[in-house]
PALUM-792378 format. One record per atom (N, C-alpha, C, O, CB): residue in three letters; x negated, y, z. Coordinates in steps of 0.05 Angstrom, whole numbers, padded with zeros to 5 digits, always signed. Atoms other than C-alpha are relative to their C-alpha. Glycine has a CB too. Example, Ala and Ser with C-alpha at 12.3 -4.5 7.8 and 13.67 -1.06 7.14 Angstrom:
2
ala-00018-00024+00000ala-00246-00090+00156ala-00018+00024+00000ala-00039+00024+00013ala+00020+00001+00025ser+00016-00024-00001ser-00273-00021+00143ser+00015+00022+00014ser+00005+00044+00018ser-00009+00009-00029
***
This chain:
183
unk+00013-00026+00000unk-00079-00369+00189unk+00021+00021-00007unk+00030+00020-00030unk-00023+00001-00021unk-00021-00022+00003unk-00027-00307+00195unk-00020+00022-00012unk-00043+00028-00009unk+00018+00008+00030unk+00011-00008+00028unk-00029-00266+00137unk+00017+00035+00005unk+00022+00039+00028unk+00012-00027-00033unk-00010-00024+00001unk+00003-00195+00130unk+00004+00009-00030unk-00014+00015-00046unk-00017+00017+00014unk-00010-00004+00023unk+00048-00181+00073unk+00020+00027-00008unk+00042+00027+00004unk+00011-00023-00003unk-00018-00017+00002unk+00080-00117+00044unk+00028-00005-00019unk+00024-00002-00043unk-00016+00022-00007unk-00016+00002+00029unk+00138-00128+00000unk+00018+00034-00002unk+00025+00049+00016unk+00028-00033+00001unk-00009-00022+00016unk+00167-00070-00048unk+00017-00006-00008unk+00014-00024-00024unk-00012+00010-00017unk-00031+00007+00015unk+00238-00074-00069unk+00011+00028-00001unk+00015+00045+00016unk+00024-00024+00018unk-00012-00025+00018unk+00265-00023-00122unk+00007-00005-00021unk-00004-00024-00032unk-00015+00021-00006unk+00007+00009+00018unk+00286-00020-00178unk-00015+00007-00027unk-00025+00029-00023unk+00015-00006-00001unk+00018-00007+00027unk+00249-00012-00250unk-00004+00034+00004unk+00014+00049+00010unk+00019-00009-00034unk+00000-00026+00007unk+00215+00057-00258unk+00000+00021+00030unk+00001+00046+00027unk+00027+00004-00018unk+00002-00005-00016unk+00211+00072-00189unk-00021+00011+00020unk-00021+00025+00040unk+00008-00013+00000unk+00026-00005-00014unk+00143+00072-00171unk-00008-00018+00025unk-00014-00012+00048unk+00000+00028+00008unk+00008+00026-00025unk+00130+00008-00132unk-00041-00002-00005unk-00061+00003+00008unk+00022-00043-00014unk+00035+00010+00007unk+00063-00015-00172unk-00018+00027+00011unk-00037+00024+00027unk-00009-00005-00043unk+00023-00019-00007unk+00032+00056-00165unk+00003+00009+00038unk-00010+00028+00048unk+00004+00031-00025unk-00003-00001-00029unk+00051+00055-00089unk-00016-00019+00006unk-00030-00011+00025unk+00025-00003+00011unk+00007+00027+00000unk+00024-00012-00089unk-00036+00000-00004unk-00050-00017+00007unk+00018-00016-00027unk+00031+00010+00006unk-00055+00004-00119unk-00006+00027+00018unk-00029+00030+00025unk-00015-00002-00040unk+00016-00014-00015unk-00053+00071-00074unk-00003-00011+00027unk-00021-00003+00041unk+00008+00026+00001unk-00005+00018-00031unk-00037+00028-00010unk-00028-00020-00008unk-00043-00024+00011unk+00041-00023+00004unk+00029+00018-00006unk-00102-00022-00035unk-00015+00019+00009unk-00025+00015+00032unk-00016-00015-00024unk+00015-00024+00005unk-00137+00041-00041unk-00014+00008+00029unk-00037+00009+00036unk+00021+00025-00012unk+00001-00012-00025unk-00125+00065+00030unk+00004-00021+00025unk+00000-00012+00047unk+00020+00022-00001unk+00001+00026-00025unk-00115-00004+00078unk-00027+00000+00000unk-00044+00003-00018unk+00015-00035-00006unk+00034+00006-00015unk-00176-00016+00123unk-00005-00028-00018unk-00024-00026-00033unk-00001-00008+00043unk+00003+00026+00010unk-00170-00094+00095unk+00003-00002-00033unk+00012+00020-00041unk+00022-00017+00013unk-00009+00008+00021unk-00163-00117+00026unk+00026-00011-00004unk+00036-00022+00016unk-00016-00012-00006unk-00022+00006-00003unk-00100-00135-00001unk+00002-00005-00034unk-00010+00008-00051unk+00019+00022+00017unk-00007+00007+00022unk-00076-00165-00062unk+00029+00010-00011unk+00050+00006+00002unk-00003-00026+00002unk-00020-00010+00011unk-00025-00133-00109unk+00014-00016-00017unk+00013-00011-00041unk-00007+00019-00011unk-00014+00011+00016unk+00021-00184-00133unk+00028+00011-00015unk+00049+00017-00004unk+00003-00020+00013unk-00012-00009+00010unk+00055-00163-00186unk+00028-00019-00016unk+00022-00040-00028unk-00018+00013-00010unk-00021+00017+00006unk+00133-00191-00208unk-00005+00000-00031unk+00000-00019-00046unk+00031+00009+00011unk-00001+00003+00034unk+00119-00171-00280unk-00021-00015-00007unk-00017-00025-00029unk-00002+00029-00017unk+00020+00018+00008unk+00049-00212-00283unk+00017-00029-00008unk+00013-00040-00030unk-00022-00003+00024unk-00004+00017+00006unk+00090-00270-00276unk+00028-00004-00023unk+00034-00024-00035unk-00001-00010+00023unk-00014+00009+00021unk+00147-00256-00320unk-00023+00005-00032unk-00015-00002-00054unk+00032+00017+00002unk+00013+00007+00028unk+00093-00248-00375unk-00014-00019-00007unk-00029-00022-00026unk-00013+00017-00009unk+00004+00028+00008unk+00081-00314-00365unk+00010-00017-00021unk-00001-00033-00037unk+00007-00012+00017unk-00020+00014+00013unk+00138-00336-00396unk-00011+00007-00034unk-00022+00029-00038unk+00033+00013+00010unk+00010-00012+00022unk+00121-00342-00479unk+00020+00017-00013unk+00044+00020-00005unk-00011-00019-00017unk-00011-00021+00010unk+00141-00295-00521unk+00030-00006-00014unk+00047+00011-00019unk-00020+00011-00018unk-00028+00009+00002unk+00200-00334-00541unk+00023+00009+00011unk+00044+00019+00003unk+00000-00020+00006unk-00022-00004-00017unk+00233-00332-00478unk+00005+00023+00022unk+00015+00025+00044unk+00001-00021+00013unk-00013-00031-00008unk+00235-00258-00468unk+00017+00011-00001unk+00019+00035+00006unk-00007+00016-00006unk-00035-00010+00005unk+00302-00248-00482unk+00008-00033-00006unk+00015-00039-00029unk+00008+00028-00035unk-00010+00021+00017unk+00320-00321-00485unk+00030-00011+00021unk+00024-00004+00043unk-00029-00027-00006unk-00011+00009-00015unk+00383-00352-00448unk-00014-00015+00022unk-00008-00009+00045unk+00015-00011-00012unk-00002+00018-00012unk+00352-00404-00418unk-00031+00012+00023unk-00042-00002+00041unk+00001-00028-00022unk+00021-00023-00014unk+00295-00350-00386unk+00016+00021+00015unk+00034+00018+00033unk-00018+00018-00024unk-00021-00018-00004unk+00322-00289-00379unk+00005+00023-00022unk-00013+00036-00034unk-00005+00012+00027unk-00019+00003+00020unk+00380-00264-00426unk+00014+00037+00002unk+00035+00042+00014unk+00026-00031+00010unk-00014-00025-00006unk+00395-00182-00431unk+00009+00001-00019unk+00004-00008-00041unk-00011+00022+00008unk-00018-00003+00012unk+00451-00151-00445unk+00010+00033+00003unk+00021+00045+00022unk+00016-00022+00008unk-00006-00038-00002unk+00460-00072-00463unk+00032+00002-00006unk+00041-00009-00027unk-00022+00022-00030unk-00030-00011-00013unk+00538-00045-00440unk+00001+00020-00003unk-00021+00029-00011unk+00008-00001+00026unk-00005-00020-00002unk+00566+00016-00439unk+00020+00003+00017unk+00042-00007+00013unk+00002+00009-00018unk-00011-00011-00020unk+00587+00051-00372unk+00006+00023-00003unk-00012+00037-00014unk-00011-00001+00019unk+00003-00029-00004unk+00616+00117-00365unk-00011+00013-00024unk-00017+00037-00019unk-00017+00007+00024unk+00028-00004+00027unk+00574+00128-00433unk-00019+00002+00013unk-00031+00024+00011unk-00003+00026-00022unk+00019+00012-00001unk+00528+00105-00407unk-00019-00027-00002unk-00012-00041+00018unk+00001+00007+00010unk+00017+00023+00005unk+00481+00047-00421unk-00007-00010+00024unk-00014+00002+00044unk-00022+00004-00015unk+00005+00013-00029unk+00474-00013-00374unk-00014-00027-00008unk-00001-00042-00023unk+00030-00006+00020unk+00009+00021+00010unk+00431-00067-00385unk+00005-00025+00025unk-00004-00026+00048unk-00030+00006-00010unk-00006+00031-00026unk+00457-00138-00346unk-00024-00025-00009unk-00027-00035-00031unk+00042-00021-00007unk+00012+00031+00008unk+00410-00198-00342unk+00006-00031+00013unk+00011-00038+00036unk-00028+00003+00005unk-00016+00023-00001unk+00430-00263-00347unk-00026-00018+00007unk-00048-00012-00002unk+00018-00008-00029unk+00027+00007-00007unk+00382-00309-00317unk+00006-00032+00011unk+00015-00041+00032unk-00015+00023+00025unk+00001+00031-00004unk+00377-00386-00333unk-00022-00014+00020unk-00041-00004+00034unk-00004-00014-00028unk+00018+00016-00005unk+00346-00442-00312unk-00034+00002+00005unk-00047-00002+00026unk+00005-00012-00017unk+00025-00013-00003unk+00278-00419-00329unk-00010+00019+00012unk-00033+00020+00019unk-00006+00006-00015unk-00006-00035-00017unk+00283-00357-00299unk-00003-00009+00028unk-00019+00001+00044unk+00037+00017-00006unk-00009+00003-00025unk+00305-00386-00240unk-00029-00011+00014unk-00041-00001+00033unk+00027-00021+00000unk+00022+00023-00001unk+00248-00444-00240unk-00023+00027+00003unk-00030+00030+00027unk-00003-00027-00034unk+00018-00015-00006unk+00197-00387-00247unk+00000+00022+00019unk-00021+00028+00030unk-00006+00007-00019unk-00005-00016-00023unk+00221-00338-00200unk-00002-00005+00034unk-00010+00009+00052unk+00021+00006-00004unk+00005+00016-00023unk+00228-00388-00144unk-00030-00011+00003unk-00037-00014+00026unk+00020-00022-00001unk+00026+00008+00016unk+00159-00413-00171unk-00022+00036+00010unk-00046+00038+00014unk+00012-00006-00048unk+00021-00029-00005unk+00132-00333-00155unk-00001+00002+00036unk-00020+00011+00050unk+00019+00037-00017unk+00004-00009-00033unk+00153-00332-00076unk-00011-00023+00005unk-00022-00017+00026unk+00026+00008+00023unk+00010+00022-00002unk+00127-00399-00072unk-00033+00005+00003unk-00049+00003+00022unk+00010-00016-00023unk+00031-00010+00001unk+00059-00378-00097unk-00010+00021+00015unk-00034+00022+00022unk-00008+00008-00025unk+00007-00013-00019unk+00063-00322-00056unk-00003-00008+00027unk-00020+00002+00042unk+00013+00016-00001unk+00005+00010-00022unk+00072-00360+00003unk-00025-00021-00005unk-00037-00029+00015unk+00025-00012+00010unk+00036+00015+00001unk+00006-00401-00019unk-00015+00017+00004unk-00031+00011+00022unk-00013-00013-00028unk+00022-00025+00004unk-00036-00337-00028unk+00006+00003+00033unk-00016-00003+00041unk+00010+00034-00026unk-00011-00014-00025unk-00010-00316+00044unk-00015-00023+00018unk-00037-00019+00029unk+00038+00003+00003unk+00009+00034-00018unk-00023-00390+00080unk-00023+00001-00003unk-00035-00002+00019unk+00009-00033-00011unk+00030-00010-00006unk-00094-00376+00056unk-00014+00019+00017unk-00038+00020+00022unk-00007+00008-00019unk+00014-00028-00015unk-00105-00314+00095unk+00004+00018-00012unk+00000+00039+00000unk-00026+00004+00004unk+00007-00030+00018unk-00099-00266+00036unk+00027+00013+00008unk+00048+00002+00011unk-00003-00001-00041unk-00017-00012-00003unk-00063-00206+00053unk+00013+00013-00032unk+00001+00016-00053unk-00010+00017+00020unk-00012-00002+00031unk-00008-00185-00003unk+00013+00030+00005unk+00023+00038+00026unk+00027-00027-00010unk-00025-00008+00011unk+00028-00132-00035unk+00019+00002-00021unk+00010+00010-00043unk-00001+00013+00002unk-00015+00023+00013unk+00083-00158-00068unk+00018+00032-00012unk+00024+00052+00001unk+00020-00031+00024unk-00011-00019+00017unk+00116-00113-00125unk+00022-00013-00015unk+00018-00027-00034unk-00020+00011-00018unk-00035+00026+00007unk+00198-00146-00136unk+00019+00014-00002unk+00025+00030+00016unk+00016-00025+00026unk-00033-00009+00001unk+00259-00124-00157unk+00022-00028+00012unk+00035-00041-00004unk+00008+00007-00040unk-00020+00024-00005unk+00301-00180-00106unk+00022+00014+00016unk+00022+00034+00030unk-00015-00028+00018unk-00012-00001-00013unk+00360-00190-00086unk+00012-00007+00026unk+00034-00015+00020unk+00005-00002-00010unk-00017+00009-00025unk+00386-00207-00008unk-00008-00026-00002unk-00028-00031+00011unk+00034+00003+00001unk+00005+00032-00006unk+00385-00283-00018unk-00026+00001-00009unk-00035-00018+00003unk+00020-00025-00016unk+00021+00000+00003unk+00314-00269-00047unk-00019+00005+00017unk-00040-00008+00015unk-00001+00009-00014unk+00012-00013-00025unk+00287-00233+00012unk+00006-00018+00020unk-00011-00019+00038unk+00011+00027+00008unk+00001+00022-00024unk+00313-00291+00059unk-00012-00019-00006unk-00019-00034+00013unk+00022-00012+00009unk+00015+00022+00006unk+00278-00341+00018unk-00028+00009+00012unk-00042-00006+00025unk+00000-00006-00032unk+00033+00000-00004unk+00211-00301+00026unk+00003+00000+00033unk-00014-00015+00045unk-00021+00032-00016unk+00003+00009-00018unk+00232-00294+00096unk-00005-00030+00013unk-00021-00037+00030unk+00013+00011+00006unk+00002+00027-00012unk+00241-00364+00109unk-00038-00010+00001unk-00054-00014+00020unk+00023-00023-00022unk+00027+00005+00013unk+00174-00379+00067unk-00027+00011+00011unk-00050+00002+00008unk+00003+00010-00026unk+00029-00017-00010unk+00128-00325+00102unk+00009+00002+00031unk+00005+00025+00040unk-00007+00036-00018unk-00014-00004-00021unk+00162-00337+00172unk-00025-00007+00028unk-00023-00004+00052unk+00029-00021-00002unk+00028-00001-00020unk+00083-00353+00202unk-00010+00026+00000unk-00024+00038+00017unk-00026-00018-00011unk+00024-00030+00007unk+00058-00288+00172unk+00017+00028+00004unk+00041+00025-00002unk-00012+00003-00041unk-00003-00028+00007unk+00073-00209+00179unk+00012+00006-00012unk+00000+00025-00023unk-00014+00013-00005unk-00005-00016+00025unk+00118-00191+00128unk+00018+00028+00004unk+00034+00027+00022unk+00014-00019-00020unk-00008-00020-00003unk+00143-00124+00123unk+00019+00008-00023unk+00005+00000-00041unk-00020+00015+00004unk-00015+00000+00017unk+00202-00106+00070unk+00001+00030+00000unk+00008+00044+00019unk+00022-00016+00003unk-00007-00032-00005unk+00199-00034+00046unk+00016-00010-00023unk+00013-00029-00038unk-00026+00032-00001unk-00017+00000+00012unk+00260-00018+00012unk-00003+00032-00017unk+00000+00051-00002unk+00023-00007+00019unk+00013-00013+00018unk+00239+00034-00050unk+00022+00018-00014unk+00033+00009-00034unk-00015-00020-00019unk-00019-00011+00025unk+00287+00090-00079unk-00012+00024-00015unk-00034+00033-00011unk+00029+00010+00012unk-00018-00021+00014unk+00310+00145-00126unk+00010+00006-00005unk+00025-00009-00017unk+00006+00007-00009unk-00028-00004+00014unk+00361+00191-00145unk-00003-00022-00031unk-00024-00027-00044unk+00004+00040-00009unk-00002+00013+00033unk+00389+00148-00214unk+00000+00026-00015unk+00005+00023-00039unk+00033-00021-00008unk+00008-00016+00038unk+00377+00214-00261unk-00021-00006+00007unk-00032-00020-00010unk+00003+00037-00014unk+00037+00004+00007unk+00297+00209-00231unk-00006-00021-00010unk-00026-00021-00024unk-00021-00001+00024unk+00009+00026+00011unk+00296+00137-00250unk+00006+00002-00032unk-00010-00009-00047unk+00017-00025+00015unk-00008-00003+00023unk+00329+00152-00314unk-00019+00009-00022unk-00027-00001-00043unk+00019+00015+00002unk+00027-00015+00011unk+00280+00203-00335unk-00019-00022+00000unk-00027-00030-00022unk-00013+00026+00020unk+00029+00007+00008unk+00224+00162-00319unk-00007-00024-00019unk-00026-00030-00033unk-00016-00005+00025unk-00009+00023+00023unk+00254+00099-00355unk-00001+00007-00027unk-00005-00011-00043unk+00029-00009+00003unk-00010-00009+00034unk+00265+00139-00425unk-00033+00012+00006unk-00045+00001-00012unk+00036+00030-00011unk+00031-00004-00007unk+00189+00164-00403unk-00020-00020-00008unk-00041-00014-00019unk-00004+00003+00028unk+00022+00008+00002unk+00155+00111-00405unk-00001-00017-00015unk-00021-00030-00013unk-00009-00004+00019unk-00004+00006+00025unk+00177+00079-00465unk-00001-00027-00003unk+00012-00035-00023unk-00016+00012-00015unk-00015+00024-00007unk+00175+00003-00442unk+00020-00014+00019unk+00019-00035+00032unk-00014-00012+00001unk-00023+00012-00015unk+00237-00002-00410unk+00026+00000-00017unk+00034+00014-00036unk+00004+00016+00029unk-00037+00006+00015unk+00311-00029-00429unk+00006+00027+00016unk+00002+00034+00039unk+00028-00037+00014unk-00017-00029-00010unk+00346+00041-00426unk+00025-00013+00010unk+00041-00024-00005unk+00008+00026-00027unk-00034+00000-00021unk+00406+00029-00373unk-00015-00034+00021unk-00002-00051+00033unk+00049-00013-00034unk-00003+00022-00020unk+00369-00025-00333unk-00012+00016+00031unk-00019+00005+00052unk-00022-00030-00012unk+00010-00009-00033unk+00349+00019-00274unk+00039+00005+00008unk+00049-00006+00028unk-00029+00042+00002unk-00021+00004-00007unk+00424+00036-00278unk+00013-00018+00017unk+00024-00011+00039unk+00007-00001-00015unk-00014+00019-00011unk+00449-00028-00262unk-00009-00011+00021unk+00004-00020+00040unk+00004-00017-00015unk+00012+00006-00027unk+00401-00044-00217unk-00001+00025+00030unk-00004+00022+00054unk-00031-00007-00010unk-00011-00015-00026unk+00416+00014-00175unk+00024-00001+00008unk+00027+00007+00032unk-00001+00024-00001unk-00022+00012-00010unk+00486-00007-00172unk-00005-00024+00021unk+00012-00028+00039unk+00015-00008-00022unk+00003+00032-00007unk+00460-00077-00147unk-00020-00005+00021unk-00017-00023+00038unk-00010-00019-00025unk+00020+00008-00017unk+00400-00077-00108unk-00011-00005+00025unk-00028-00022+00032unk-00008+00006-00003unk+00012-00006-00020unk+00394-00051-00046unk+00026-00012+00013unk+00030-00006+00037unk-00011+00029+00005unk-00026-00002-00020unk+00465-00079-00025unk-00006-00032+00020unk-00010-00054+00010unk+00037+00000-00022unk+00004+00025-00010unk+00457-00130+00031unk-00028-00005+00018unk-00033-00018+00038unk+00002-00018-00023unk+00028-00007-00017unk+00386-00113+00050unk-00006+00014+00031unk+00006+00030+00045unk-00014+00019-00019unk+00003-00012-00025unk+00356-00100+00108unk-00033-00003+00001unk-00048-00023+00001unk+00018-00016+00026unk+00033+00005+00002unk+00285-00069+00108unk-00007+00016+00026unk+00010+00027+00040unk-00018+00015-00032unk+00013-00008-00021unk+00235-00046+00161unk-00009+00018-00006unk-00019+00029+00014unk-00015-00012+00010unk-00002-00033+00000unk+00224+00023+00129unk+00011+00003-00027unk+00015-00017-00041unk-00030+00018+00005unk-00018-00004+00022unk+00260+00056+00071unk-00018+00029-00013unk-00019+00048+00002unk+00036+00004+00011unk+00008-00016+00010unk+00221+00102+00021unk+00010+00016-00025unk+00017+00007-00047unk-00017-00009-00002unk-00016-00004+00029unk+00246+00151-00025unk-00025+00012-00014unk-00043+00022-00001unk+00031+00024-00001unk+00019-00006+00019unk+00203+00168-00084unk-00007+00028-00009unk-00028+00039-00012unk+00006-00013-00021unk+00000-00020+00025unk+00223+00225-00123unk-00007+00033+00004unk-00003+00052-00012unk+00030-00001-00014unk+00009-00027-00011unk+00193+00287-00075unk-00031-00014+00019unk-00048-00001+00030unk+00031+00018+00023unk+00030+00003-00008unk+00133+00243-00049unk-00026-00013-00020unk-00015-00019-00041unk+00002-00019+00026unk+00016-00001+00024unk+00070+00226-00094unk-00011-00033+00012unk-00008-00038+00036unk-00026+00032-00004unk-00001+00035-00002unk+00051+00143-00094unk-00018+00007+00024unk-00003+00009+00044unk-00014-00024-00028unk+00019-00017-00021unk-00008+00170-00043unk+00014+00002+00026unk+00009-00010+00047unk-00006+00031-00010unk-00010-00008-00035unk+00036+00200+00011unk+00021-00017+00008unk+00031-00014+00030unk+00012+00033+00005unk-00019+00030-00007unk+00087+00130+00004unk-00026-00011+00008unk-00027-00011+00033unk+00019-00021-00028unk+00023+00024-00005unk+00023+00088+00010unk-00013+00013+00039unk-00020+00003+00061unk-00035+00002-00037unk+00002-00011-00033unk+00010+00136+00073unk+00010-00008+00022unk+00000-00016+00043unk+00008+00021+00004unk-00026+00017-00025unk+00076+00117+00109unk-00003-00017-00005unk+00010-00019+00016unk+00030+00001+00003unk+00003+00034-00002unk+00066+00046+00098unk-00019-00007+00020unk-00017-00018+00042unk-00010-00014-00028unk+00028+00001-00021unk-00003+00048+00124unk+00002+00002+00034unk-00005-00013+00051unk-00019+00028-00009unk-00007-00005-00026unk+00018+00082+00184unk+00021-00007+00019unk+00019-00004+00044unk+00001+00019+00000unk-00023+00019-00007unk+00082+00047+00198unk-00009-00022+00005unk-00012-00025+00029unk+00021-00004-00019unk+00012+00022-00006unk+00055-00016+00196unk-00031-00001+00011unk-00040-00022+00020unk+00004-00013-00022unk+00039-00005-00015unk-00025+00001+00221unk-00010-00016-00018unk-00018-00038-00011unk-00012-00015+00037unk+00010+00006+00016unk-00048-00014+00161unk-00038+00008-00009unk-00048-00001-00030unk+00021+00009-00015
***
């Protein structure tokens, strides 16, 4: 049963999730909002900062703050463990949208994995001061991890449309999606 999947890749602070519940909002179909942070709050509370999970580490760039994550075993096991399950949800019929901060070899995995179904890869930005702002905003985030991940994220990718955030409202992204893909 071919399935139709959006994926969101940005990083932290970006505005994926709220792109993500105005796009249910407005698709003719239903669609499921899988979210990457549901499953890291799987992990117990232990191994929220643990090596053998995943292991941050606050730097200083430029003076500025950079948060690196180090990402064991566990980490690994559960992350691979999330496109996995996404490709179950999908093989059922359910249509997704998938809310990830991945990298290149991550995006070929889900390709490989969703290679019956639709998937669509929007690639999610911001200037780094708008992310900055909204990171020290919203008061659960590692200050300097949108940093690093805007150094890192988008390099290597290759998406089927590219959205920038920080002059359109989650609404008029969830619009172009819709209509890009005939949603």
């Amino acid at each position: 049963m071919k399935s139709c999947i959006i994926l969101l890749n940005g990083v932290g602070s970006v505005g994926k999730s709220s792109i993500a519940r105005a796009l249910q909002e407005i698709a003719q179909d239903p669609f499921l909002h899988v979210q990457m942070d549901a499953f890291l709050d799987m992990l117990p509370a232990a191994y929220q900062d643990h090596p053998a999970a995943f292991a941050y580490r606050t730097a200083e760039e430029g003076g500025n703050p950079v948060v690196d994550i180090m990402t064991g075993p566990v980490g690994e096991r559960l992350m691979r463990g999330m496109r996995h399950a996404i490709a179950a949800l999908a093989n059922q019929g359910n249509k997704l949208i998938v809310d990830e901060v991945m990298t290149a070899e991550s995006a070929e995995e889900y390709r490989r994995l969703l290679a019956a179904h639709d998937l669509f890869i929007v690639g999610v930005y911001a200037p780094l001061e708008a992310l900055e702002v909204r990171e020290r905003s919203r008061g659960d985030r590692l200050i300097g991890l949108a940093r690093r991940q805007y150094q890192r994220l988008h390099k290597g990718m290759h998406y089927d449309l590219e959205i920038e955030t920080s002059h359109a409202t989650p609404l008029e992204c969830a619009q172009r999606i819709k209509q890009e893909f005939g949603l």
